[in-house]
N, C-alpha and C positions, 0 to 999 in steps of 0.2 A: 408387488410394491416394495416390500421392506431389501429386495436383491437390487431394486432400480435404485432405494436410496443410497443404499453400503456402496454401492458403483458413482451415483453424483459426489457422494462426500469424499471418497477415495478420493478423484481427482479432484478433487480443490486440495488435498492435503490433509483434510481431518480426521485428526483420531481422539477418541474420545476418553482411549485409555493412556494419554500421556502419564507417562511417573511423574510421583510427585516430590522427586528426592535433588535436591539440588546439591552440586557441586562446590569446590573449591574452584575451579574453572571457570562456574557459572559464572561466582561471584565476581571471578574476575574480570570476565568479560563484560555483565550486565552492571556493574555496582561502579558507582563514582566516590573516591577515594580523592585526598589531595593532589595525589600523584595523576590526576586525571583532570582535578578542577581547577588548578595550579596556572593552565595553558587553554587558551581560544586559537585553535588552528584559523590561519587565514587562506592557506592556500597549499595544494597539491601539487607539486610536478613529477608528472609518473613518465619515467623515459625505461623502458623494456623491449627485449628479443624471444619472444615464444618460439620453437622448435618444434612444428605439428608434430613430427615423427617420435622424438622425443616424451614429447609431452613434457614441454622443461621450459622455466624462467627464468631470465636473469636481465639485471638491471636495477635500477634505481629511484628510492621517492623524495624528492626535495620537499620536507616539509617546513611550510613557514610557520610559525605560532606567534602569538602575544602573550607573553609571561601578564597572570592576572592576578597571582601574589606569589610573593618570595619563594623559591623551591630551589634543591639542590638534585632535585630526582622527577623526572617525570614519566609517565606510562603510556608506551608506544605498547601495539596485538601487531603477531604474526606467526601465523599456527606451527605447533614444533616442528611439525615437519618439512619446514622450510627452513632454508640456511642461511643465514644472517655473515655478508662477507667482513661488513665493518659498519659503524655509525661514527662519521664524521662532522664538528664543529667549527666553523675557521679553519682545517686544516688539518684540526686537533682530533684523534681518534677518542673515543668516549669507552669507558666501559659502561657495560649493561649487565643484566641477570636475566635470565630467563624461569619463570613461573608458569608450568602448562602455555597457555599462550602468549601471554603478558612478557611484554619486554621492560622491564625497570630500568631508564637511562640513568647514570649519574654524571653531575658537569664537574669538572673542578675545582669551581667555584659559585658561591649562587646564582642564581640568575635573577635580576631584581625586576619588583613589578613593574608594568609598562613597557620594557623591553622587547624588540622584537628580535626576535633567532630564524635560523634556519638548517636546519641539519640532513646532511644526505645521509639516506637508509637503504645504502646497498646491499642486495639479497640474490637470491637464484633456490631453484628448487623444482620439485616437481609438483604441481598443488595439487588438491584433492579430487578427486574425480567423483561426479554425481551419478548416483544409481538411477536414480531417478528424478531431474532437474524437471521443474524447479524447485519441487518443493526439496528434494536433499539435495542440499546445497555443493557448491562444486560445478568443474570445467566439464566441458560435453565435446568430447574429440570425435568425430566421424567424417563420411566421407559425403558431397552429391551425389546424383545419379551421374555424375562423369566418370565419379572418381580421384575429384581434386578433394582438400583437407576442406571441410565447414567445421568451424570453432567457434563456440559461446561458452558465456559463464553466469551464472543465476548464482547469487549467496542471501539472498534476503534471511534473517534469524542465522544461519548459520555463522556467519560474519564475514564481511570484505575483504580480513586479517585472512582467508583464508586461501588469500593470492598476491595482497599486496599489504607493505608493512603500514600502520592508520592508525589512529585517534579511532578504534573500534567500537563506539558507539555513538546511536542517532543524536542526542543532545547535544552535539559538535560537529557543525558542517562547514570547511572551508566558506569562509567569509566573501573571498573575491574569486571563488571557483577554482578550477582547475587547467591544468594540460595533462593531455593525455596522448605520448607518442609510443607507437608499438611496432617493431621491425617484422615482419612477417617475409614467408619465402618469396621470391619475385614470381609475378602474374597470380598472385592472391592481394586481397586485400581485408585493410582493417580498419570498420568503421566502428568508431566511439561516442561519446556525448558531445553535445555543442557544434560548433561550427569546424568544417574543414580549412585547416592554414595550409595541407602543402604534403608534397611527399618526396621524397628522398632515396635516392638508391645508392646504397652503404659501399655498392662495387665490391661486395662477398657472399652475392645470392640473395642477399634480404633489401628491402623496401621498408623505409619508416612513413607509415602514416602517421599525420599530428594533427587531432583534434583539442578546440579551446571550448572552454565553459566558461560564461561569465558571471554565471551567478551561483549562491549556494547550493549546493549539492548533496543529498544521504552518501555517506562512504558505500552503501548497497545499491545504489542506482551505478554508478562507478562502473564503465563495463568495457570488453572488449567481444568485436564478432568477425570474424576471419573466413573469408567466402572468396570465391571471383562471383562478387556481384554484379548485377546491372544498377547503374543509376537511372531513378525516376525524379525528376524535379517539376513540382506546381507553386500555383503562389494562391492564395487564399485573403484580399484585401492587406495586401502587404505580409503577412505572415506565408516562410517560405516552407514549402513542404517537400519534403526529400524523401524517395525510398530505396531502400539496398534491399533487392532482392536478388535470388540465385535466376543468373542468363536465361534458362529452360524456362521460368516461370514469371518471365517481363508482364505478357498479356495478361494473363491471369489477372496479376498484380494492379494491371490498369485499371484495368473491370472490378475487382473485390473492392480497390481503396479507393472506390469511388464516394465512400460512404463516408469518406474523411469530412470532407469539406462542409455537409448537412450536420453531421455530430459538433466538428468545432463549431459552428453558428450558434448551435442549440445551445452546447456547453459555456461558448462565450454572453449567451445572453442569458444564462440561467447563471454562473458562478464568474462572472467578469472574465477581462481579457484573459489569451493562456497567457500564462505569468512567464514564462521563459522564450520571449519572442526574441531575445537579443539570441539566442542559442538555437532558433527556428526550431522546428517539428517533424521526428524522424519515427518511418516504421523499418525497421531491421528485422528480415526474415532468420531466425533462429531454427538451428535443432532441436529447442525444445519446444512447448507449447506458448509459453509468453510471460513478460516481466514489463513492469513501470521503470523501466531507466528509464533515468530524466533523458527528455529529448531525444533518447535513442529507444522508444517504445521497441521492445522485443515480441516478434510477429512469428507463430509456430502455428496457424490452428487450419492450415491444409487448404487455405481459398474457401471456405466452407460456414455457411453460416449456422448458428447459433454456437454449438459449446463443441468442437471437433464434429458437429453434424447433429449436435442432440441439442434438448431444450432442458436446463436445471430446471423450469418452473413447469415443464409436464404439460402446460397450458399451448404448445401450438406456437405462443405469443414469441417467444427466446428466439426462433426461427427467422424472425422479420431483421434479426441485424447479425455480424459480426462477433460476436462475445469478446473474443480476446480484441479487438480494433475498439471499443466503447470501452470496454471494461480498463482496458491498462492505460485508455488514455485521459480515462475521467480519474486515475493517482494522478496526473500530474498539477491537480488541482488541490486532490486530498492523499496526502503521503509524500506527494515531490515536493509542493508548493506549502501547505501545510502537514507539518512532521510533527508526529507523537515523540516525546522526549524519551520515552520506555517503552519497548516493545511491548509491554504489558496493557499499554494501553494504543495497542494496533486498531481495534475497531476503530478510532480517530482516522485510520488509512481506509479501512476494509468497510463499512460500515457505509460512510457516504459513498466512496464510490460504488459499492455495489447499488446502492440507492441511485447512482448516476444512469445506470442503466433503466430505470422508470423513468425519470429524468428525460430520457433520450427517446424512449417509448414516448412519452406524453408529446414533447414535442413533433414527432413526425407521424403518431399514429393515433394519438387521440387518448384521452384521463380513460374511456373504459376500457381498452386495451393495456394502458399501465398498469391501472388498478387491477384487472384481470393476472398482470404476469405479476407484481409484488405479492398478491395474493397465494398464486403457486407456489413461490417459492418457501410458504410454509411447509410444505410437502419436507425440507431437505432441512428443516431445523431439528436440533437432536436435545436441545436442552440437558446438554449433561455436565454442566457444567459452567461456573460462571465466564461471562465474553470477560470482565478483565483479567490479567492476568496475575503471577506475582513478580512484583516488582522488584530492581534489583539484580536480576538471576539470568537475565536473558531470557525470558520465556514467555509469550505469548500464553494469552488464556482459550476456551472454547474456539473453537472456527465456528460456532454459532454467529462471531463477530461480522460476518458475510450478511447469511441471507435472514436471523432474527435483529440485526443492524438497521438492516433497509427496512424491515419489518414495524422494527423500533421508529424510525423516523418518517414513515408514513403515518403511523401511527398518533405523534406529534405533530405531524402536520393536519389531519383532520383534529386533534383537541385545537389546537390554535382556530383554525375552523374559518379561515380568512384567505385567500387563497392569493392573492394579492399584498398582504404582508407576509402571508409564507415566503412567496418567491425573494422580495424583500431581503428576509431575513437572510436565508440561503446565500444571497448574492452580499449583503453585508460580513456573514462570518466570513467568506475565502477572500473578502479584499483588505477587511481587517485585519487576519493572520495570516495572509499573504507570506511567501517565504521567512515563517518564522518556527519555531521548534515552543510546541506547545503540551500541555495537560491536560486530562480528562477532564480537569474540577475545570478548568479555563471555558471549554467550548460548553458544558452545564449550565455555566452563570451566566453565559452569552446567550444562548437561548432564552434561560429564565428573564433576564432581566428584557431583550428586545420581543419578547409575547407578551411580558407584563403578567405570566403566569409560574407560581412556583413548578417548575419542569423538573426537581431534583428528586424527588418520591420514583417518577414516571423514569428517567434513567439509571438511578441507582436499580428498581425490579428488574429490571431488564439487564444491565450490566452485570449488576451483583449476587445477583440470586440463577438458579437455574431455572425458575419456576417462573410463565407468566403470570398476567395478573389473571383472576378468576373471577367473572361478573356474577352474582347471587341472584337470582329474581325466585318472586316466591308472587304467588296470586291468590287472594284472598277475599273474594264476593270481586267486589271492582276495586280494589286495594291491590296494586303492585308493590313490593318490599323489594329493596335492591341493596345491595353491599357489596365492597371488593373484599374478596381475599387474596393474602399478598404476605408475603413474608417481609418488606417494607414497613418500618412502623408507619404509623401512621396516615396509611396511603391514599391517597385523593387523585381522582382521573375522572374528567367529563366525561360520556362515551355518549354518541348515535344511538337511535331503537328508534325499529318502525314499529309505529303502532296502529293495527289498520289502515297502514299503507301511510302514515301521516309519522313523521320525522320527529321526534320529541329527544332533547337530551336533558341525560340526567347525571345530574353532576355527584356523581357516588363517592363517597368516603370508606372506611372500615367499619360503621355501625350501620345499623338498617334507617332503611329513612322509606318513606310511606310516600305515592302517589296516585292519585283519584284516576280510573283511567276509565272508558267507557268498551272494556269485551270482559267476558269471562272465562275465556281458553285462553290459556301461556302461550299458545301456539300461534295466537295472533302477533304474541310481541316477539321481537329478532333484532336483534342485534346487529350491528351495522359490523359484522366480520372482516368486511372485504378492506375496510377503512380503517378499523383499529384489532390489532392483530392481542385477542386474546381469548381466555377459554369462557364458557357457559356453562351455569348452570341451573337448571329450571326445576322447580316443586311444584 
């Protein structure tokens, strides 16, 4: 067991021994400075020439901003080791600084609030190359089984800076979306986010594909993928479905995404419409295993169902879907649609979608098969650590934020205990914060306040501590004694117990509190485990 867990957590990306030392670097990339709050980007135009052979870019990003107070300097990312040809204003060339990533622009003169700018950030270079994408971030150059170029790019945490020049961090996302044009060699292609305008041949061996996005966008969804693909096109009650898969692998492709169509129902009737219909609904077969771009879901997990052919929750259950087709296309709900302002506070992404995946079980296979696979997926929690992260630095906290996320919000939903304003709720927070850039404390009070139950004890344990909460029972003649222990002050959580098969909750706090109950074995009483995810313990 403990070789089966070191292998599910490996591939999700989790390590449990991240450093704890942060950078000048960090700072710069995670930390908001004037030179960053200064300016609301509105809009991207990425016009670029990739070079399989090469492995080399060059080209240009029109970015648009709104000056949001006075600045004479503001703070464009783009990793050193890309080369920066010029940054032009009106015509006017601008000096900059370069600081580890951080490009420091200066204008000549202020630029005053309300103002709208645009400055081209022409660059070329050779970007970084991932060891292992997605989780190390970087391009993935290889070949098909033909023999032609297949190209992707995954940066989630590592940063977008680390291909093209950005506003590098989630609290800022083009306002009116983007374009996205990439030249690629002729009889390749390159599909992007959003919708296809058109393609072009340059008459020097390269082809520009030009995709639009019309809504806001994470600078890490942002993507390119370079294949001779097949196109698949469906329409799902007006919402259009598109797939770029590799030629060799059309049928396949027929057959696996068939599961498209039952998930989005599910998802649209559990968390509202998908929120990026003006931009339709894309799976792009990738080299590597799979990413949440928006609209351009990145598809690597081999035609196969559950997790490349395995089950993370151990239970069988994982088996009955897709993992990478559910999993990356319930972020476009939690992470595309609604964004954590701080990577630190990623569970916001990780956390409900991986709950999406019960979500999706419940719907097609039934509440004891859900509850059967959230339950498993205890098996792969490591508690080493707290899910948020520290803020500021770029850095993500536990990958705990996965599967004790989902854990956490099962959990939550049996205290609510209502099954019927669960759903409710659920479908109120993603249409509430609907493409908007939010906080941990934001989506706490939203819950607290739409249960009518203080929910902040119950997220902070779970977020903030490593430790779950610990339920006390002690037996005393027909005297049951129960209390939480919890590193939370003050910590209060209703929980389930059968009691001779008879359902009783007890609404426990941090002191002992007495209950008349009619057996005299502990062993009669149990804990409803399955429903709320925490430890026991019995005298």
């Amino acid at each position: 067991m403990k070789n089966t867990l070191i292998i599910a957590l490996a591939v999700l990306g989790i390590n449990s021994l991240s450093a704890q030392n942060y950078t000048r670097r960090d700072s710069l990339q995670g930390g908001l400075r004037h030179e960053r709050t200064s300016f609301d980007v509105q809009r991207y135009d990425l016009n670029i020439t990739i070079d399989p052979d090469k492995r080399y870019i060059n080209g240009y990003n029109d970015i648009t901003f709104k000056v949001t107070d006075d600045t004479d300097r503001i703070q464009l990312d783009l990793f050193e080791n890309m080369k920066i040809e010029s940054i032009v204003l009106n015509g006017q060339t601008l000096q900059y600084k370069r600081d580890n990533d951080a490009v420091f622009i200066s204008f000549p003169a202020p630029l005053k609030k309300g103002s709208e700018q645009k400055i081209r950030f022409n660059y070329s270079g050779k970007p970084k190359v991932a060891a292992n994408a997605p989780w190390d971030g970087g391009f993935v150059f290889t070949k098909d089984k033909t023999g032609k170029p297949w190209i992707g790019v995954a940066v989630q945490g590592t940063g977008a800076s680390l291909w093209y020049p950005v506003k590098d961090h989630q609290s800022d996302e083009p306002d009116s979306g983007a374009t996205i044009k990439v030249a690629v060699p002729n009889g390749l292609m390159n599909v992007s986010n959003g919708r296809f305008t058109g393609s072009e041949d340059l008459k020097n061996g390269y082809t520009r594909w030009d995709w639009e996005v019309k809504n806001p966008i994470n600078n890490y969804d942002i993507t390119v993928n370079i294949a001779d693909y097949a196109h698949i096109h469906d329409n799902l009650d007006g919402l259009d479905l598109d797939y770029y898969v590799l030629k060799y692998n059309e049928e396949k492709a027929k057959k696996q995404f068939e599961q498209v169509k039952p998930m989005m129902e599910c998802f649209q009737a559990k968390f509202g419409e998908y929120p990026f219909k003006e931009d339709g609904y894309k799976l792009v077969e990738t080299p590597y295993l799979g990413m949440e771009h928006q609209s351009a879901v990145a598809y690597g997990n081999g035609y196969r169902m559950g997790y490349r052919g395995g089950d993370l929750s151990f239970t069988g259950v994982g088996l009955l879907f897709d993992y990478i087709i559910i999993h990356e296309t319930g972020h476009e709900w939690f992470g595309n649609s609604i964004t954590s302002k701080d990577i630190a506070d990623m569970w916001i992404h990780e956390s409900f979608t991986t709950y999406s995946e019960t979500v999706y079980l419940e719907c097609l296979h039934g509440y004891d098969q859900a509850m059967k696979y959230v339950y498993g997926q205890r098996m792969s929690v490591m508690n080493d650590k707290p899910v948020i992260g520290v803020f500021g630095v770029n850095k993500e906290g536990s990958g705990d934020m996965y599967f004790k996320g989902a854990l956490m919000l099962n959990t939550i939903r049996h205290i609510v205990n209502d099954d019927a304003k669960w759903w409710a709720m659920l479908l109120k927070y993603s249409e509430t914060y609907k493409k908007q850039v939010i906080d941990g404390q934001t989506v706490i009070d939203f819950f607290s306040k739409e249960s009518g139950i203080d929910l902040e004890p119950v997220f902070n344990q779970y977020l903030r501590y490593r430790n779950i909460p610990e339920l006390e029972l002690k037996l005393e003649g027909n005297k049951l004694k129960y209390r939480w222990k919890a590193d939370e002050p003050s910590f209060a959580m209703p929980v389930a117990v059968d009691i001779n098969g008879k359902e009783v909750r007890l609404q426990g706090t941090d002191k002992w509190q007495t209950l008349k109950v009619d057996t005299k074995s502990i062993n009669d009483i149990k804990p409803k485990v399955t429903e709320f995810y925490i430890k026991v313990d019995t005298y």
